[in-house]
C-alpha positions in Angstrom: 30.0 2.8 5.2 27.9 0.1 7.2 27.6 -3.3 6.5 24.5 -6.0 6.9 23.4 -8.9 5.2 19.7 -8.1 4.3 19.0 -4.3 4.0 15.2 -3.7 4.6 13.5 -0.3 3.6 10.2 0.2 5.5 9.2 -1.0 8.3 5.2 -1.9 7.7 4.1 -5.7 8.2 5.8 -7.4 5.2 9.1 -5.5 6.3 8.8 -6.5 9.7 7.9 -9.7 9.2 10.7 -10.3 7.0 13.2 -9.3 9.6 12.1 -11.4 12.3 12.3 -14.7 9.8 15.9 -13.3 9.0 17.6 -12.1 12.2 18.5 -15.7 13.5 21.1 -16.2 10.9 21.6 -12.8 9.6 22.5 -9.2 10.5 19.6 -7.0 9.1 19.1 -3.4 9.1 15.5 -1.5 8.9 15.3 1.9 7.7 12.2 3.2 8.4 11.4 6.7 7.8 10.0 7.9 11.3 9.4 5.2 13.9 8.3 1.5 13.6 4.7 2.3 13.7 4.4 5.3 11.2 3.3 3.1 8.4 0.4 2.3 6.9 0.1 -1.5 8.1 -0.2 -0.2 11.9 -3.8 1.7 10.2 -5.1 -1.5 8.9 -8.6 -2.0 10.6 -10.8 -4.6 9.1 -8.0 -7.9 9.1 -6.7 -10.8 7.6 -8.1 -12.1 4.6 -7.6 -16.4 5.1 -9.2 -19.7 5.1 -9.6 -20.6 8.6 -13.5 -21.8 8.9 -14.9 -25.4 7.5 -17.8 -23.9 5.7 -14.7 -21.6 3.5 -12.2 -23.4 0.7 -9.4 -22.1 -1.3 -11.3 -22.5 -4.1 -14.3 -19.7 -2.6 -11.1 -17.4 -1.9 -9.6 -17.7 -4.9 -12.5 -17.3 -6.8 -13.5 -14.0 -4.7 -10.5 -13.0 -5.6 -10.4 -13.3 -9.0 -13.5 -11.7 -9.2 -12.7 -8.9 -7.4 -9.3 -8.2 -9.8 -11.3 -8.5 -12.8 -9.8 -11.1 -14.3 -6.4 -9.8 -14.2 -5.1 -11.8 -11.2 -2.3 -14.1 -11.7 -3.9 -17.6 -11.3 -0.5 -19.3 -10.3 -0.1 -16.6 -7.2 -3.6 -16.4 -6.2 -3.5 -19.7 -5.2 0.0 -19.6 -3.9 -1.0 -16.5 -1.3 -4.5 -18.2 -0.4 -3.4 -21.8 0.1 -0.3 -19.9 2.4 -2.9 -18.2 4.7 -3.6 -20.4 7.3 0.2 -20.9 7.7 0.6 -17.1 7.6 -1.9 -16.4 10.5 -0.5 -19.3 12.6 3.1 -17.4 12.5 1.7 -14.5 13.9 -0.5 -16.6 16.6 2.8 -17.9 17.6 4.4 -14.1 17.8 1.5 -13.4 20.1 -0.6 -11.4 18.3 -4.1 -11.2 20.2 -6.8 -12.0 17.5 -10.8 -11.3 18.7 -12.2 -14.4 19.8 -16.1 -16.0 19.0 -17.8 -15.0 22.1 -14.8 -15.1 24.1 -14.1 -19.0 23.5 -10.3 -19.5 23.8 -10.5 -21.9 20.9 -12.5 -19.9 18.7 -11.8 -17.0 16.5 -14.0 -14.7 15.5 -14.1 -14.3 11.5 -16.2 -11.2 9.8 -16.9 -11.0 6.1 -15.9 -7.7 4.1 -16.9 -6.3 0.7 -16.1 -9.2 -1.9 -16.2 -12.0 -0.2 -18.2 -14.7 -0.3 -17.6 -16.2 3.4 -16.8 -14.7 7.0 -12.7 -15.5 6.2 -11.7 -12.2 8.1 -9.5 -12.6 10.8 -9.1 -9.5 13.4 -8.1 -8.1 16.5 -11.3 -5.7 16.6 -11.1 -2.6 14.6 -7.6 -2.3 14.6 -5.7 -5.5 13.6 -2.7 -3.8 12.4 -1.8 -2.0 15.0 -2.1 -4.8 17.4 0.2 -7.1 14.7 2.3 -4.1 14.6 2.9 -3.7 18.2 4.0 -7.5 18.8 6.0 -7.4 15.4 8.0 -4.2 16.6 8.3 -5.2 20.3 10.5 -8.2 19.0 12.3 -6.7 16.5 13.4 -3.8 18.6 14.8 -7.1 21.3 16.5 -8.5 18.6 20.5 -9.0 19.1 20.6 -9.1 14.9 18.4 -6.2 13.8 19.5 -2.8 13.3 16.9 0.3 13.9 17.8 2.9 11.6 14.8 5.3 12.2 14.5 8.7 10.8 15.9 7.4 7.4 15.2 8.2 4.7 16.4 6.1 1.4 17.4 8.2 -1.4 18.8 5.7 -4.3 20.0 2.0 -5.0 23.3 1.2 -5.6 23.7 -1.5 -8.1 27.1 -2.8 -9.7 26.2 -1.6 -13.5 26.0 2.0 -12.1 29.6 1.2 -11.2 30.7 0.4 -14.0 30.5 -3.2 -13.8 29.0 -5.9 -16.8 27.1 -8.1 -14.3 24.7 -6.3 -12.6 23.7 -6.9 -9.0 22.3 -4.3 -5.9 24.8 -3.3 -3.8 22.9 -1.5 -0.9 21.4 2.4 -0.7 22.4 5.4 0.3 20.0 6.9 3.3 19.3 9.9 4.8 20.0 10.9 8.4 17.0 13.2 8.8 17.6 14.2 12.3 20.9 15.0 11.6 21.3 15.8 7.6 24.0 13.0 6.9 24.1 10.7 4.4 25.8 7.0 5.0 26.4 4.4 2.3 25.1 0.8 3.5 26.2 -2.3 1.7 24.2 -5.3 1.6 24.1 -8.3 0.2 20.7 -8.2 -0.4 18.2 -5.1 -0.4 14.8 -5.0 0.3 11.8 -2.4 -0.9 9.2 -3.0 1.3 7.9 0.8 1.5 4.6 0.8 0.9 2.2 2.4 -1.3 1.9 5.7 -3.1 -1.5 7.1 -1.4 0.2 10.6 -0.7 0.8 11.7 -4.6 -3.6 12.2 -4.1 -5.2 15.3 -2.3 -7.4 12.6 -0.1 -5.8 9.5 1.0 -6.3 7.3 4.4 -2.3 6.7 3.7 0.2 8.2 6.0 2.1 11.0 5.3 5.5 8.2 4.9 3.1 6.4 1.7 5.2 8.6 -1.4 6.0 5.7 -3.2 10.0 5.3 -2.5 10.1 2.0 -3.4 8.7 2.0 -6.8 10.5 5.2 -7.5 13.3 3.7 -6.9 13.0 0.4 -8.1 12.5 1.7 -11.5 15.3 4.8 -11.7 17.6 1.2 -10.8 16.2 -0.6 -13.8 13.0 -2.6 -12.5 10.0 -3.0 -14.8 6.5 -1.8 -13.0 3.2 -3.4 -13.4 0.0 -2.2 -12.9 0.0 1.3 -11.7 -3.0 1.9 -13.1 -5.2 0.4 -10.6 -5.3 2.8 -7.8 -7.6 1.7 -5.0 -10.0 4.3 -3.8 -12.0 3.3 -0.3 -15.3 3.9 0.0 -15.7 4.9 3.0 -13.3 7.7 5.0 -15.0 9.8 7.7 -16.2 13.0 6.2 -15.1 15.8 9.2 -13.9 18.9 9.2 -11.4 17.9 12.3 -10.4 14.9 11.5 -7.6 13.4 9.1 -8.9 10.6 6.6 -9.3 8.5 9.5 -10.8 5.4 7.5 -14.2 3.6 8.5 -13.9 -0.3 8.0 -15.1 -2.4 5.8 -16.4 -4.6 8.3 -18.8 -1.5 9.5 -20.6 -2.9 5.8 -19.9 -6.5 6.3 -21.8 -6.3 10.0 -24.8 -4.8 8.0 -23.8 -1.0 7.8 -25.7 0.1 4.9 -25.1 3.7 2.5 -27.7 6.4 2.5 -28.6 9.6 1.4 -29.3 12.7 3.3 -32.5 11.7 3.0 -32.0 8.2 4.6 -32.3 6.1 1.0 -30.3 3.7 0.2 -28.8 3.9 -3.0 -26.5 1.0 -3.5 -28.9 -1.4 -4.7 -29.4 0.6 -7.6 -25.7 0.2 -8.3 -25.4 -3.8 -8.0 -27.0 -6.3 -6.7 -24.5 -7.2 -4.1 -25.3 -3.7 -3.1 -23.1 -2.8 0.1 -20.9 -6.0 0.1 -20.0 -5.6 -3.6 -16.2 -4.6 -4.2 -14.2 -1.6 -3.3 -13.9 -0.1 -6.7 -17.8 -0.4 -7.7 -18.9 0.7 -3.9 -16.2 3.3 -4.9 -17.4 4.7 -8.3 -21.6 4.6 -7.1 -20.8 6.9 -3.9 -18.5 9.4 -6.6 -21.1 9.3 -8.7 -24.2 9.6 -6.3 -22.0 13.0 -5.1 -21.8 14.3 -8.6 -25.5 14.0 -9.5 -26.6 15.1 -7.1 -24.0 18.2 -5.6 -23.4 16.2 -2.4 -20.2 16.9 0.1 -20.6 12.9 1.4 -22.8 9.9 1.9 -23.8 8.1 4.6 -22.7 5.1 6.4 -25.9 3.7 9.1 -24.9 0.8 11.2 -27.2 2.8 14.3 -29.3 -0.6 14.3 -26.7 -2.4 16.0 -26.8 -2.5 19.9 -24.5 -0.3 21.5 -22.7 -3.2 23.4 -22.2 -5.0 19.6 -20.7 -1.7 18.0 -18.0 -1.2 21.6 -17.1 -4.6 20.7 -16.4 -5.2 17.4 -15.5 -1.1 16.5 -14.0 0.2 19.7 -12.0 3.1 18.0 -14.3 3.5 15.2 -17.3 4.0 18.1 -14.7 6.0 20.2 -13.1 8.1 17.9 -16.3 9.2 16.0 -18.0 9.8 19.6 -15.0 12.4 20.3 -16.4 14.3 17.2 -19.8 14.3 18.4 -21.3 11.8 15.8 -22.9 8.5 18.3 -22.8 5.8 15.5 -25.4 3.8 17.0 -27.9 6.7 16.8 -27.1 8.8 13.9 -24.9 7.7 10.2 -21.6 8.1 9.3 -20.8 10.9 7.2 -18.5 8.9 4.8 -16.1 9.9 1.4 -13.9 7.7 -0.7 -10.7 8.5 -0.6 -7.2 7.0 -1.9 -6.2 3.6 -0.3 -4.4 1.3 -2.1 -1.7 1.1 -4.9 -2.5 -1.9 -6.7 0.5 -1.9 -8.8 4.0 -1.5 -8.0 7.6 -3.5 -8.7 7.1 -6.7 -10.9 8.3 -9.3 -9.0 7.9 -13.2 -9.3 6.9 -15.6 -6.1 10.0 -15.0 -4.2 9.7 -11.2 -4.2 12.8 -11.1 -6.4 13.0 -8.0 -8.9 14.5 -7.7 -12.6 17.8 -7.2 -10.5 19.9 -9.8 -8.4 19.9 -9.5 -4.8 17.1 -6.6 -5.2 13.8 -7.7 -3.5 10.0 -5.7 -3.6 7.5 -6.9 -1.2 4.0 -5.8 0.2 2.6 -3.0 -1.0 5.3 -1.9 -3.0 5.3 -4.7 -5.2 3.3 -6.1 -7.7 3.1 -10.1 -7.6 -0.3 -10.0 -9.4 -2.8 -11.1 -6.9 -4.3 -8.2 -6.5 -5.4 -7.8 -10.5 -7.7 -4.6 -11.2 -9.0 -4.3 -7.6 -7.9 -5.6 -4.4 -10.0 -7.8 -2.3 -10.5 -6.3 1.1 -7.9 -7.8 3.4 -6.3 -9.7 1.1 -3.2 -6.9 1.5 -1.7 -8.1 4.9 -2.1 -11.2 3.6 0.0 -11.0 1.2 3.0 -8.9 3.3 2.3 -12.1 5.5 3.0 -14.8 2.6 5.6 -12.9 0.7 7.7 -12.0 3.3 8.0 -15.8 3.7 8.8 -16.4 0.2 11.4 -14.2 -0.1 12.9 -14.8 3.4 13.5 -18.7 2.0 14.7 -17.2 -0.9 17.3 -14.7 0.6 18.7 -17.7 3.0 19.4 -20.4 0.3 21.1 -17.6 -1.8 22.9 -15.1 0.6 24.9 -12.9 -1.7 28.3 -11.0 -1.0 28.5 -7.9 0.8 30.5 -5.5 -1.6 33.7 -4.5 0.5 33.7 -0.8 -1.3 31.5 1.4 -2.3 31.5 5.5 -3.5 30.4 7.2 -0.5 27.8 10.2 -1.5 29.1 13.3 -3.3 27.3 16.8 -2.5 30.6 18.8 -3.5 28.5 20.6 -6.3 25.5 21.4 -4.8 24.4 23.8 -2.2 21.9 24.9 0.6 18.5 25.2 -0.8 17.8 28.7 -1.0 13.7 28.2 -2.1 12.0 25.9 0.0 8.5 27.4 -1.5 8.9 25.1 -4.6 9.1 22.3 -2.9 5.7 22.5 -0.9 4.7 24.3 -3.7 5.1 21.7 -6.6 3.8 19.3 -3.9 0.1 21.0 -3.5 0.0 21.3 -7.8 0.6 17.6 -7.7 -1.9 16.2 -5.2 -4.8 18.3 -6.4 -4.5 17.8 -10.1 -4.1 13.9 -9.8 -6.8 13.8 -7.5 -8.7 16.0 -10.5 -7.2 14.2 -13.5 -6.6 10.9 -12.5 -9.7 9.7 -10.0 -11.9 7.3 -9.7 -13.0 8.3 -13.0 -10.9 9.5 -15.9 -10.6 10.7 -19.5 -8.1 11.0 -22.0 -8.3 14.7 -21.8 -7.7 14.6 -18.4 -5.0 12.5 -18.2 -2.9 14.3 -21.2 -3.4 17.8 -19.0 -1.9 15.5 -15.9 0.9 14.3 -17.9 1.7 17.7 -19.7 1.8 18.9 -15.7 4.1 16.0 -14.5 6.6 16.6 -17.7 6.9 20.1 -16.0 7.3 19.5 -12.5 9.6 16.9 -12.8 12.0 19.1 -15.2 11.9 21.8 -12.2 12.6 19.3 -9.3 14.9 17.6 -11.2 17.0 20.8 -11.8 16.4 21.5 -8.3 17.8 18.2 -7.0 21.3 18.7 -9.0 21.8 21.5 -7.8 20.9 21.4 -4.1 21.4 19.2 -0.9 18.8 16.2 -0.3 16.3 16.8 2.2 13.7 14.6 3.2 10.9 16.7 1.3 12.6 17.1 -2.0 13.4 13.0 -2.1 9.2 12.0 -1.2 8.3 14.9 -4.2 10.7 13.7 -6.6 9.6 9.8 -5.8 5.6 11.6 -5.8 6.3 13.0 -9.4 7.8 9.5 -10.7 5.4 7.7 -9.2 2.5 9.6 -10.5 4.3 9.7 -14.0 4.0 6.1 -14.1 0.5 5.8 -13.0 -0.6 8.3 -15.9 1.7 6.6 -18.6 -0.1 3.1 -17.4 -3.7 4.9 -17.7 -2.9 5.9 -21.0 -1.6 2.7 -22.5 -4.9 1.0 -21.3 -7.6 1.6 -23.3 -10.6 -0.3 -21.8 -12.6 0.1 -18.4 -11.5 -2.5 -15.9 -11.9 -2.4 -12.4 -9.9 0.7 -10.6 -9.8 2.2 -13.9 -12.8 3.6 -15.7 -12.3 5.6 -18.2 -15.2 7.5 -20.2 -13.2 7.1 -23.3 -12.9 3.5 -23.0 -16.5 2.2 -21.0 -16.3 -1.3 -22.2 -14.2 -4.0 -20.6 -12.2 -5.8 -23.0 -12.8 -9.8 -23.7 -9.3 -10.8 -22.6 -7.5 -8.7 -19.7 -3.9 -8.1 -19.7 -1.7 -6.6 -17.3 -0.1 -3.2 -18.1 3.7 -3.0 -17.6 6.3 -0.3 -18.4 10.0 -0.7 -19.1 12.9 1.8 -17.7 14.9 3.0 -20.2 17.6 1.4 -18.3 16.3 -2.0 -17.7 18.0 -5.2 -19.2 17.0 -8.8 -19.3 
């Protein structure tokens, strides 16, 4: 058994950032599931969502906000992330972090404007601010004298003291996953951390990466936390349509620099749509693309920013420019070819403004989480913001309330089970999944369609559960069995809502109700 005082699972931005804000006066561990930069932070193009510019206000972000979620963001935390921003982006000025400056003016940062938003309020390092916040972020953490780098982990369950046995409940730490080596070790902690990111992977198209399987929310709830929210699955508009290439995603900026949709035949069709027509949100950009596809038997759309000069597209989309040029598509003479595809899970772990869960000493941040800023439908960039403010948050938190490190805990019993003789249903159960959520529960649902994904779900989780008693934990079997619980919840959230409302429009249910209330499901295990 190891030891630490904070216990950190994932290893995106809100993880990281929580580390380094911990690691002068605590011993911290990180398990991250490949490397630092596997997640889905360091694929973050567009930027920072914050108000940084004398023509913006809170009020203008806030209110962008709010009308991007539909009325179901949490008034109290909206503000609380937005009026947090400027401090947020200072922090990681200070780290180093090499944001793109306004015409290369040393005191000047450039700010671009995405989908939703009323003002340029994007802050950016190019077309690839996470991984250049990642980069710094990692580079310090790996220096650090205090934090641990427990890389190919994998987290399989919490350990809290009323699984034990014991009246007053607390978390005690995990139990992880030696991948490279098939171990299992017991850490204790006086606090633990789910900071693992979304649950893009449990669709057939996702820009997530492979690591997204929704961990933390799995196991957040088989511990006893409520989830909020899961509803509101964020598709983005706009992934690269290729053959050869992996849902490498095109930016929102591409749109807020004047990119504008087409047809094949070069019409635009978004102003049909809404009248903010390319710079209206995600989740209506979203629905007009699916359903220009459907009527009319398309593979994709298309994404023209060609009428920018070549030296303005190398500057402000480098990789976008670059990678697109290595599949033979020059974006400032021809259009994009351009699908949505899964991005962002709105919902996740309720939580209140420190991060803190429905259990002591068990915290949810970033993606994983739901603090209710993000209501029905994420703003664009408003995500690392809020890794950024709650990671913060809960660091204050953890450091006036430390905890106890438990002295002894059960170390992990596999004397029952076996070898896993039929790796088949495991990849298996995995493709079943993927394609009928991303055929049952899309951008556009029924009730019939969700029932057949549920009546699906009931089954695969009875055969990976009797797989997973009966033989040894491996890496593939723990992100299915998270997949299949994650997606369970997402259904069971459709289901109970019974209105259309940002991310989820249902055919059933067109009209948006007059007040909007957030969905949330209770463990059978869960006590107040």
């Amino acid at each position: 058994m190891v030891r630490f005082d904070t216990l950190i699972i994932g290893s995106g931005l809100a993880g990281l950032s929580l580390a380094l804000k911990l690691a002068d006066r605590q011993k911290v561990a990180i398990i991250t599931k490949k490397s630092l930069l596997d997640g889905a932070s360091v694929r973050a193009q567009g930027g920072i969502a914050a108000v940084l510019s004398p023509e913006d206000s809170f009020d203008k972000h806030i209110q962008d906000t709010q009308i991007a979620g539909v009325g179901l963001c949490d008034p109290e935390t909206t503000r609380f992330v937005v009026e947090h921003g400027a401090t947020a982006i200072a922090w990681l000025v200070e780290q180093g972090v090499p944001f793109s400056r306004e015409n290369n003016d040393e005191h000047s940062y450039h700010l671009t404007r995405e989908g939703g938003h009323s003002q340029r309020r994007i802050i950016h390092a190019a077309d690839a601010t996470g991984l250049a916040v990642q980069e710094v972020l990692a580079n310090k953490v790996t220096a650090h004298p205090n934090i641990t780098l427990l890389d190919h982990h994998i987290a399989i369950d919490l350990i809290t003291a009323r699984k034990l046995g014991q009246t007053q409940n607390r978390c005690l730490g995990a139990y992880a996953l030696n991948t490279a080596n098939g171990k299992i070790i017991t850490i204790a902690a006086a606090n633990t951390v789910l900071a693992t990111g979304g649950a893009g992977k449990v669709y057939l198209y996702t820009t997530n990466p492979d690591t997204a399987t929704g961990d933390g929310i799995a196991m957040g709830w088989r511990a006893g936390c409520r989830v909020s929210n899961m509803e509101f699955i964020q598709f983005h508009p706009t992934c690269l349509y290729h053959p050869h290439e992996k849902s490498f995603l095109i930016s929102e900026a591409v749109r807020g620099e004047g990119g504008l949709l087409k047809l094949p035949n070069g019409s635009r069709f978004m102003p049909w749509h809404d009248e903010r027509a390319e710079l209206a949100p995600r989740d209506v950009v979203a629905r007009a693309i699916d359903f220009e596809m459907k009527k009319r038997g398309l593979d994709c759309v298309y994404l023209d920013i060609s009428h920018q000069p070549v030296a303005f597209l190398k500057e402000h989309f480098p990789n976008i420019y670059a990678r697109c040029l290595s599949l033979g598509i020059d974006i400032a003479h021809e259009p994009i070819p351009v699908v949505p595809a899964v991005h962002f899970t709105c919902g996740g772990i309720l939580v209140d403004q420190h991060g803190r869960t429905d259990i002591p000493n068990l915290y949810a941040i970033g993606e994983t989480s739901c603090t209710g800023l993000h209501g029905a439908n994420r703003l664009a960039s408003n995500s690392l913001l809020e890794c950024l403010v709650y990671a913060e948050s809960a660091a204050q938190d953890i450091l006036h309330t430390p905890g106890q490190i438990s002295t002894a805990l059960p170390q992990w019993d596999e004397s029952q089970v076996t070898d896993a003789d039929e790796a088949v249903v495991i990849s298996h159960n995995w493709d079943e999944l993927r394609r009928f959520m991303w055929d049952y529960v899309g951008i556009v649902r029924t009730t019939k369609r969700l029932e057949r994904a549920q009546h699906r779900i009931n089954l695969l989780h009875e055969e990976i559960t009797e797989y997973y008693q009966n033989f040894k934990v491996t890496a593939d079997l723990l992100e299915l069995r998270n997949l299949v619980l994650t997606a369970d919840l997402i259904v069971q959230s459709a289901l109970s809502r019974h209105e259309s409302r940002g991310l989820h429009f249902s055919k059933d249910y067109p009209n948006t109700l007059p007040e909007a209330r957030p969905t949330t499901l209770t463990p059978p295990n869960f006590k107040a």
